[in-house]
N, C-alpha and C positions, 0 to 999 in steps of 0.2 A: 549884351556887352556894349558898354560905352565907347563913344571914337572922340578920340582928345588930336585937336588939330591942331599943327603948328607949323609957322614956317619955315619954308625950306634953308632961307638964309639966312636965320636969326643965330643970336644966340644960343649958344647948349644947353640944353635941356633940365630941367633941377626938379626933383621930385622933393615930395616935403608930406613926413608921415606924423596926425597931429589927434589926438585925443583934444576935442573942445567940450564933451562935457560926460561928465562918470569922474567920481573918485575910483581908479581902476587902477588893477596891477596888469601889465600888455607887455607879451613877446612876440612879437611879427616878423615874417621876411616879406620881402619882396622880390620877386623874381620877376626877371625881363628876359624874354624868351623870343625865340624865330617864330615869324607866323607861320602858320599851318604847322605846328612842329613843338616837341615837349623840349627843345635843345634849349639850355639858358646860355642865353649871353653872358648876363650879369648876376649877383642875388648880393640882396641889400639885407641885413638882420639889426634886430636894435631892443626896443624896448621903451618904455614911459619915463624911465628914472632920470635919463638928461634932454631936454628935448631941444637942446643945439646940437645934438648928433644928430637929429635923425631927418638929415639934409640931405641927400645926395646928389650928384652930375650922373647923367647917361652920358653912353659915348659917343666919340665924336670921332667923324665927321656923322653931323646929327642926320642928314641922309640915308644913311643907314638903318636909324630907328623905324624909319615906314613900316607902317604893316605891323610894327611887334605887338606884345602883347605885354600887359604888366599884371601882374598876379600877386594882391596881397591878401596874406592868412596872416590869420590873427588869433593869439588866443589872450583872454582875459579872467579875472574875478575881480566882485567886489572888493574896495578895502573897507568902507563904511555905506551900508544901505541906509542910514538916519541921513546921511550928508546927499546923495542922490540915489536915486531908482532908476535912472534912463543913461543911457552912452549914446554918446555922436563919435564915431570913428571915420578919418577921410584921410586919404592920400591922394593931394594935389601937385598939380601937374606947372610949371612957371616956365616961361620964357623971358629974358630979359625982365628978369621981376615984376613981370604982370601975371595972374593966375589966369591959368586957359582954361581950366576946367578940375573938376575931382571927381573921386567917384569914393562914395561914403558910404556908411552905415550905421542907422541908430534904432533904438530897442529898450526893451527894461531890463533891468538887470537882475539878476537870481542868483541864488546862496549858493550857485554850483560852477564850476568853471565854463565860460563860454566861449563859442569861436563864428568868425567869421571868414569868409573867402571871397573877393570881389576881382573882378576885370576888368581890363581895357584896350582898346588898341588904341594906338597911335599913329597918325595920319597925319602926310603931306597937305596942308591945304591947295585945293582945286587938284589933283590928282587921283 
């Protein structure tokens, strides 16, 4: 599992879920959850069709986020295999609109529905 680090006294936190390459059709959540613990905080859902939704804010006071976990599943298919054969899928992590980190995934892509499921915690820097 990935550690996405951020300041303590920044800015709130903004996740940002981005398909950069697959012509694909994608329905994802994102859950933000207690560490050590299946309890969600938050869950974010969305999809490829507007990709100015699929912004979010964590909550605030961003102190709280320590330690969580962010969990996104994914499911896709192709819409055209002639146009690409491979997917980049990432859900990045911003502070005051600089990227601190992502955690991604990419692949080839096959005539059958596909999924993925990636992790992360988030971390106070120096604590």
């Amino acid at each position: 599992m990935n550690n996405i680090f951020y300041e303590k006294d920044g800015d709130p936190l903004k996740i940002k879920f981005k398909v950069e390459n697959g012509v694909i059709a994608i329905a994802y959540t994102i859950k933000l959850s207690e560490r050590d613990s299946n309890k969600a905080v938050a869950y974010y859902d969305g999809d490829n069709q507007n990709p100015e939704d699929d912004v979010y804010f964590l909550p605030i006071p961003i102190e709280q986020n320590n330690e969580r976990i962010l969990r996104l599943s994914a499911t896709f298919y192709p819409l055209d295999l002639d146009l690409s054969k491979k997917y980049l899928i990432k859900l990045e992590v911003y502070q005051r609109d600089i990227l601190l980190d992502s955690i991604e995934q990419d692949g080839d892509l096959t005539l059958s529905t596909q999924a993925i499921l990636l992790f992360a915690k988030l971390k106070i820097k120096g604590e």
